[in-house]
VEXMARNU-192565 format. One line per 4 residues: number of its first residue (from 1); their letters; for each residue y negated, z negated, x negated of C-alpha. Coordinates in steps of 0.001 Angstrom, whole numbers. Layout:
BEGIN
NUM) A) Y/Z/X | ...
END
This chain:
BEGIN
1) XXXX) -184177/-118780/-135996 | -183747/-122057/-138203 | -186245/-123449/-140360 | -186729/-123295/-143983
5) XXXX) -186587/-127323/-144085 | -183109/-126887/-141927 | -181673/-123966/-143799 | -182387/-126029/-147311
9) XXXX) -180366/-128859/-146480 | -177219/-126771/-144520 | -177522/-124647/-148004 | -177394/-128186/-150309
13) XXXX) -174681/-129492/-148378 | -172608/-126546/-148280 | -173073/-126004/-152117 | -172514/-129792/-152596
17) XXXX) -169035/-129288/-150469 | -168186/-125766/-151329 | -169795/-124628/-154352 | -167044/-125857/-156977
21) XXXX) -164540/-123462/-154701 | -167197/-120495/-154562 | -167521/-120636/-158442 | -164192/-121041/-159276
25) XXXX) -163337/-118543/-156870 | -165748/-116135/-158353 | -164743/-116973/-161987 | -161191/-116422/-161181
29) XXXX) -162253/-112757/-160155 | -165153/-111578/-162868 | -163316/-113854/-165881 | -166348/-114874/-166467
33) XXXX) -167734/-118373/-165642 | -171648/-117746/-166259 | -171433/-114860/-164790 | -170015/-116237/-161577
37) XXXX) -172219/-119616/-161779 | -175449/-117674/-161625 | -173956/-115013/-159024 | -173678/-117740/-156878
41) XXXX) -176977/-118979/-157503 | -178789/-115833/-156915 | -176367/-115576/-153489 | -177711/-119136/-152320
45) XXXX) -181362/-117686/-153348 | -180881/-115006/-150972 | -179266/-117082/-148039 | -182584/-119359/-148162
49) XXXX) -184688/-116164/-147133 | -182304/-114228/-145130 | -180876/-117101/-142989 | -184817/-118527/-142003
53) XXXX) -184913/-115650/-140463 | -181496/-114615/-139241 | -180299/-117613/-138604 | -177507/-119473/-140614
57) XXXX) -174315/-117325/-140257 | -170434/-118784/-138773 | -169074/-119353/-142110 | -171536/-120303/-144242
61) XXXX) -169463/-120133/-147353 | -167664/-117054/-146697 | -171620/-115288/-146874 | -172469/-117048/-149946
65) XXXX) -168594/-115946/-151631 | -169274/-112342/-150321 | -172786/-111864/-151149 | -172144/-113657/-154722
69) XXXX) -169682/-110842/-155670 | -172239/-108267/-155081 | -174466/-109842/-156981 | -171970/-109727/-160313
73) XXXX) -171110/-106011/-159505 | -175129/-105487/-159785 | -175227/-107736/-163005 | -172054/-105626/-164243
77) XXXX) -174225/-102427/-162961 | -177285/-103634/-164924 | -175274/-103984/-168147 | -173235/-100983/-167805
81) XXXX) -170288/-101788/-167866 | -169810/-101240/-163968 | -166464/-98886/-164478 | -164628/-101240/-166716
85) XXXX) -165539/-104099/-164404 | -164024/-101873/-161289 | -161082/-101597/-163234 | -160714/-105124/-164208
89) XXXX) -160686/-106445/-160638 | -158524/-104167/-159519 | -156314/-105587/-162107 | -156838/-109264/-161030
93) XXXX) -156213/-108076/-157297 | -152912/-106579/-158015 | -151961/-109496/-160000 | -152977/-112095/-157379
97) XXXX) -150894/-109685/-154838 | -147575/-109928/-156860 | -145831/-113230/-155709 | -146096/-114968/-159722
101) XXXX) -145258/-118364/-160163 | -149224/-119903/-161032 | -148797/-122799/-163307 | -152649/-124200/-161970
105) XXXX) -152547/-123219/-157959 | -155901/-124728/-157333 | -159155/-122459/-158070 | -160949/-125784/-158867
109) XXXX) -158901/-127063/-161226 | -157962/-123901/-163118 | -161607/-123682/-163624 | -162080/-127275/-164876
113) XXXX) -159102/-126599/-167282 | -160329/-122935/-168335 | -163977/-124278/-168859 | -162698/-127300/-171067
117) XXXX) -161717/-124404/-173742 | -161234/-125948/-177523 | -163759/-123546/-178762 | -166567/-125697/-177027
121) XXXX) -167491/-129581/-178466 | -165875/-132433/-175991 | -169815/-133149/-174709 | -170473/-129013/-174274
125) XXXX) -167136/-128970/-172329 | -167906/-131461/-170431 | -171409/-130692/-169424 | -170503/-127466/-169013
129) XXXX) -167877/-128440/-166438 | -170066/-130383/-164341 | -172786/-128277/-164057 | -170037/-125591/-162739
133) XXXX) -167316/-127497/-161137 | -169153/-130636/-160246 | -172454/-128900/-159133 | -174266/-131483/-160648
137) XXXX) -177957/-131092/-161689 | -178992/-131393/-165320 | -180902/-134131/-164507 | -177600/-136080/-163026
141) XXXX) -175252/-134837/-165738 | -177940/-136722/-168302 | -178127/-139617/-166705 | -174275/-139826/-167049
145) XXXX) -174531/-138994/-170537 | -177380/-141462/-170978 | -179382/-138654/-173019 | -182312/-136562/-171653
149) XXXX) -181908/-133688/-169301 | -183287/-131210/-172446 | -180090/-132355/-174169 | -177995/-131788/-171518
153) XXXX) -179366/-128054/-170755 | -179123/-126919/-174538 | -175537/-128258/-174372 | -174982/-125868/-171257
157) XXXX) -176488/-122833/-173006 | -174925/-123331/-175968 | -171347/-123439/-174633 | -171812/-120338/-172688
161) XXXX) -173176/-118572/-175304 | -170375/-120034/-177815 | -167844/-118809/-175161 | -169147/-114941/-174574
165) XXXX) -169778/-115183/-178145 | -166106/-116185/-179316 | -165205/-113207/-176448 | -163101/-116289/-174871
169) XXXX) -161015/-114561/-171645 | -162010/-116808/-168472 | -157816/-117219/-168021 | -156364/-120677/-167158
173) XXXX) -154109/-121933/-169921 | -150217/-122200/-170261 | -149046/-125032/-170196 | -148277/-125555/-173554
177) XXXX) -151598/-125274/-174256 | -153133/-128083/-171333 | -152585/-130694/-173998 | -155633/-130088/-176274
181) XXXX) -158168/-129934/-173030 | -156278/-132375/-171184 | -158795/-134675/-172217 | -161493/-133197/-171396
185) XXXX) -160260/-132299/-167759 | -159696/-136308/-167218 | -162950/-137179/-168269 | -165017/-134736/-166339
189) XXXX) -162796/-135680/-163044 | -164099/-139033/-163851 | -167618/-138401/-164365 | -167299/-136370/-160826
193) XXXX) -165830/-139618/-159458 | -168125/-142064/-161298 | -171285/-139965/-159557 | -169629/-139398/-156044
197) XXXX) -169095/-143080/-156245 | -172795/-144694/-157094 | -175091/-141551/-156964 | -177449/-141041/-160103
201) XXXX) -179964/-139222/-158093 | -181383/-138779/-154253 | -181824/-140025/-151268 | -177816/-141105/-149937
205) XXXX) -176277/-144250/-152270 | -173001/-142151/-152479 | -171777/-138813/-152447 | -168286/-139085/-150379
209) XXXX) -167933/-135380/-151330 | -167664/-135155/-154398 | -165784/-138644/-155373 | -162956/-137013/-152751
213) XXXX) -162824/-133923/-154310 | -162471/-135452/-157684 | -159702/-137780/-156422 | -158120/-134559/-154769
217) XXXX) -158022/-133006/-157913 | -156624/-135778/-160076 | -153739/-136187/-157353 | -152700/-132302/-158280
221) XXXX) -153049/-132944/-161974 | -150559/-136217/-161724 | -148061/-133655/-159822 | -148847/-131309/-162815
225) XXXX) -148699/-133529/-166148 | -146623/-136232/-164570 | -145371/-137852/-167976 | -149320/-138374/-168907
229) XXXX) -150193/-142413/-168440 | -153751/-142269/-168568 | -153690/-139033/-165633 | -151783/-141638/-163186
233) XXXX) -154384/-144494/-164239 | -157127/-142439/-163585 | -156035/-141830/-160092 | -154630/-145427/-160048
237) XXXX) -158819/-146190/-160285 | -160140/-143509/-158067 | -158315/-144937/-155524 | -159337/-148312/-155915
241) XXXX) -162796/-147775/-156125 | -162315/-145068/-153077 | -160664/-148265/-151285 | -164314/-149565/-150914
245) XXXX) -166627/-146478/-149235 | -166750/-147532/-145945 | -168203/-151090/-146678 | -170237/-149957/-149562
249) XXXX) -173287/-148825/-147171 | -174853/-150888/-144123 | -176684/-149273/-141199 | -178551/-146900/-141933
253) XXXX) -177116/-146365/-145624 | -178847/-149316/-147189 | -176139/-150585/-150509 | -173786/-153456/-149718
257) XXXX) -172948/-155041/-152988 | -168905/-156096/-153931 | -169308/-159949/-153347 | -171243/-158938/-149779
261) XXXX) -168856/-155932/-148692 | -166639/-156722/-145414 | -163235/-156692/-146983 | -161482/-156168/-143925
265) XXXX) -163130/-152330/-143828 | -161355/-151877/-147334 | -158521/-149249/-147321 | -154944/-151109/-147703
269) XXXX) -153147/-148069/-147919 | -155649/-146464/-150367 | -155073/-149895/-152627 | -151123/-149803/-152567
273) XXXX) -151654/-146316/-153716 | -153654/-147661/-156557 | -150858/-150270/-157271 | -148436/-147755/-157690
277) XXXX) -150521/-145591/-159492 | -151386/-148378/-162314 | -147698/-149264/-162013 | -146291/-145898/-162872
281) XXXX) -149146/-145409/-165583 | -148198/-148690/-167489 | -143958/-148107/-167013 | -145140/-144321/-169177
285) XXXX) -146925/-146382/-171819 | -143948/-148528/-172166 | -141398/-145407/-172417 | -143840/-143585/-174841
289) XXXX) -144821/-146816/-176841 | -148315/-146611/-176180 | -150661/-149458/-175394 | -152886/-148985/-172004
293) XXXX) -156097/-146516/-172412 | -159111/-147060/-171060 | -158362/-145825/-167319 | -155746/-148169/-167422
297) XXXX) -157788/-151011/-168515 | -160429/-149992/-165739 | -158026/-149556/-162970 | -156971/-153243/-164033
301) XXXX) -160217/-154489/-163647 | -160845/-152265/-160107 | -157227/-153844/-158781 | -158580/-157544/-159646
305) XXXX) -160951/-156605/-157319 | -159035/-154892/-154481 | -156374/-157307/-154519 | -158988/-160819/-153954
309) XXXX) -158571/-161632/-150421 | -162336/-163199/-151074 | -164946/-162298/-153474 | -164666/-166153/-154448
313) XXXX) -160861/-165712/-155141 | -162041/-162697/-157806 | -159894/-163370/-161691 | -163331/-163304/-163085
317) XXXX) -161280/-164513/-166955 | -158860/-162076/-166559 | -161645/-159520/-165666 | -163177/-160655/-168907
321) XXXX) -160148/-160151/-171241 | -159940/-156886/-169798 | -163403/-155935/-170356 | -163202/-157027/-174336
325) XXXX) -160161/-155079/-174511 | -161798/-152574/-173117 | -164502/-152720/-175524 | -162265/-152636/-178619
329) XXXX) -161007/-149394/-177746 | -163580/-148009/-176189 | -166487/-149681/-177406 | -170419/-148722/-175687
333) XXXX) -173312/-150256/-173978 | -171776/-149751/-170711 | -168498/-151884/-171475 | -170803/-154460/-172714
337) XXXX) -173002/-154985/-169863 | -169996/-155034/-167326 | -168862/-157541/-169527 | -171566/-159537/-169633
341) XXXX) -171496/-159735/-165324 | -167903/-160526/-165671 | -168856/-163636/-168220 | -171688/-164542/-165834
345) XXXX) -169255/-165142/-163266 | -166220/-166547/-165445 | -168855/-169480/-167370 | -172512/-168532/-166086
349) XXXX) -175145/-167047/-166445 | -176455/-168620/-169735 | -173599/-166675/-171811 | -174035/-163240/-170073
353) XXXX) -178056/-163474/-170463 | -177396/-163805/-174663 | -174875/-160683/-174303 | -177517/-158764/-172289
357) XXXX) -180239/-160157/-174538 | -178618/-158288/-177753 | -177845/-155049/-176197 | -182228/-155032/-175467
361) XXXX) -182682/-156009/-178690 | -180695/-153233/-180457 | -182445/-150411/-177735 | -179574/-149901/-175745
365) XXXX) -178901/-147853/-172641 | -182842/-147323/-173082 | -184777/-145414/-170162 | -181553/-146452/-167849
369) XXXX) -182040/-149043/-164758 | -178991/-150855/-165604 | -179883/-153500/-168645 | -183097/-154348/-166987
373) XXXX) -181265/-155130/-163299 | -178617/-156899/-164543 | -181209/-159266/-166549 | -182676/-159839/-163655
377) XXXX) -180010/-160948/-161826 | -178950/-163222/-164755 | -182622/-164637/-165109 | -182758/-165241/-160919
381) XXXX) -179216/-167682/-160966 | -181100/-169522/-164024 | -184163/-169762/-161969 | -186342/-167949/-163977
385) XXXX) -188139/-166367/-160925 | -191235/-164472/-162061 | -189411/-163107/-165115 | -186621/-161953/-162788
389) XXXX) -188956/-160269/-160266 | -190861/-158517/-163557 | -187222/-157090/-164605 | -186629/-156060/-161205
393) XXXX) -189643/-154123/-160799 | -188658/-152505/-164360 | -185344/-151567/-162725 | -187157/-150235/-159770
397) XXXX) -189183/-148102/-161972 | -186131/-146357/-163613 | -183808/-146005/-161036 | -183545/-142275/-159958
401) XXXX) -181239/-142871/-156798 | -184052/-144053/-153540 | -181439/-146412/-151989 | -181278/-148724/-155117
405) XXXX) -184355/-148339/-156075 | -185529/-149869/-152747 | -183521/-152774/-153140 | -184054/-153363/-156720
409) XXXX) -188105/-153491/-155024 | -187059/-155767/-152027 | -185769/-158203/-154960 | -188794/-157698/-157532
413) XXX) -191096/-158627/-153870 | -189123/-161602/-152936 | -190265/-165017/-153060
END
């Protein structure tokens, strides 16, 4: 018999590894993605009680998968419509038996691309989609968006009810119809990537897990839309920012930042692959007469980084021009404050404090840990200790992920 404290955390690491597959798995059977997303709830609701005192079964995932489906037949049973639901799946199983050519062979991504429908706004797709195929928390989807988590629910609800209310079949696309949610599908394999990469929330710094399976994905899309630019650059920075995991954490998973990280643990063949990547994406912009997007300019900016031999060797200039670009065409808080470190490194930190300085004064990226640790940071080089240590501590306060937050304290308590 296993505990309930050791059965909780097998059941959030399973659903943190496997629960994308089980719901896209279960939507590609009921055709129905809320349906399947709370089937698999109440299935990982069940597993809490029944494996504390069964024990936790062989394969995990296949119990959760099995038990999930009988918990949409009992929905379906509920509602009444138990026949026509028989009838339906028998018609997906014969299908899936017949050996069709699948235009999207990965249950993930035909998810990501059937829940990015143009019925639903760009945000409603896209918190939609990482509630479902990210398994993200409302509470870590909002702190990507930078709005609150009540935003980010009614979002959720109102895209599910917008799709059973438009009577929208849970089918993937043809492919002469990815174009329109193309976008969509890039940016929530981002936001999957950006969270797997610096985690918003909890106890670990990263989430390996889900950064991987966003790069995994992205690597099929490339194969799928390979005359798309910005799908290449996308990958072209997954992988260099993947390059970096296993020097981003120190013993016992305490944050190593860039300028500290052992770049002899970075992965060479990881960074070629993101050289190529960036490569390919820019030789597409030139055929299609396009300038580079905004993956492109970020990949730029990650391979300035991957390709320094020393974190004193980093093009902090170029880093800036690519960061104002950057800002012209996709202009936000965000691109400003990176900016800002960049200019503290290319001329000090006297010009990035007056760029950081502004974005407070107009109320941006309010409620977020960011502004307030990068002023500190600025105000510690320019010696301005106890006003540092005050904006750490404000930093420490909002920061929703423990292993920052504890070194945002260490630096607010140093002397």
């Amino acid at each position: 018999m296993d505990s309930a404290a050791a059965v909780r955390g097998r059941l959030d690491a399973l659903w943190r590894i496997e629960g994308a597959r089980i719901v896209a798995a279960l939507a590609r059977v009921t055709g129905d993605v809320g349906l399947a997303e709370d089937a698999a709830q109440d299935a990982v609701a069940e597993a809490l009680v029944s494996w504390s005192g069964t024990g936790i079964p062989r394969n995990p995932g296949a119990w959760i998968s099995a038990v999930a489906k009988r918990r949409a037949i009992d929905r379906w049973r509920r509602a009444e419509r138990l026949q026509d639901r028989y009838e339906m799946l028998a018609r997906r199983a014969q299908d899936e038996a017949a050996p069709e050519w699948d235009p999207l062979p990965d249950d993930v991504l035909r998810l990501l691309f059937t829940a990015c429908h143009p019925v639903l706004s760009t945000e409603a797709q896209i918190a939609l989609t990482l509630r479902v195929v990210g398994s993200l928390s409302t509470a870590e989807i909002a702190r990507l968006f930078l709005v609150p988590a009540a935003t980010v629910q009614q979002r959720i609800v109102r895209a599910r009810k917008t799709l059973a209310a438009a009577r929208v079949p849970f089918e993937p696309p043809e492919p002469n119809e990815w174009t329109p949610r193309l976008r969509g599908v890039l940016h929530v394999i981002y936001l999957m990537f950006t969270e797997g990469y610096a985690a918003t929330t909890g106890e670990n710094w990263t989430r390996p897990e889900l950064a991987n399976e966003a790069l995994r994905i992205g690597r099929i899309l490339t194969g799928l839309v390979p005359r798309v630019p910005e799908a290449h650059a996308l990958v072209a920075l997954m992988e260099f920012s993947a390059s970096r995991f296993a020097a981003r954490s120190g013993p016992g998973g305490a944050p190593v930042l860039l300028a500290d990280q052992d770049r002899t643990r970075w992965d060479r063949v990881q960074i070629q692959r993101g050289v190529a990547g960036l490569a390919r994406a820019d030789e597409l912009s030139r055929e299609l007469g396009r300038p580079r997007g905004s993956y492109a300019l970020q990949a730029a900016i990650a391979q300035c980084h991957a390709t320094a031999a020393r974190a004193e060797l980093t093009d902090w200039p170029r880093i800036v021009l690519l960061y104002e670009t950057l800002g012209r065409l996709s202009p936000g808080p965000v691109v400003d404050l990176n900016r800002a470190v960049a200019v503290s490194m290319a001329t000090g930190p006297e010009a990035a404090l007056a760029i950081v300085d502004r974005l407070a004064a107009e109320g941006a990226l309010h409620g977020s840990h960011l502004l307030p640790s990068v002023r500190a940071e600025l105000l510690a080089r320019l010696g301005r200790t106890e006003e540092a240590r005050a904006e750490f501590s404000v930093a420490a306060g909002l920061a929703g992920n423990r292993r920052e937050r504890e070194v945002l304290e260490r630096r607010a308590a140093a002397p």
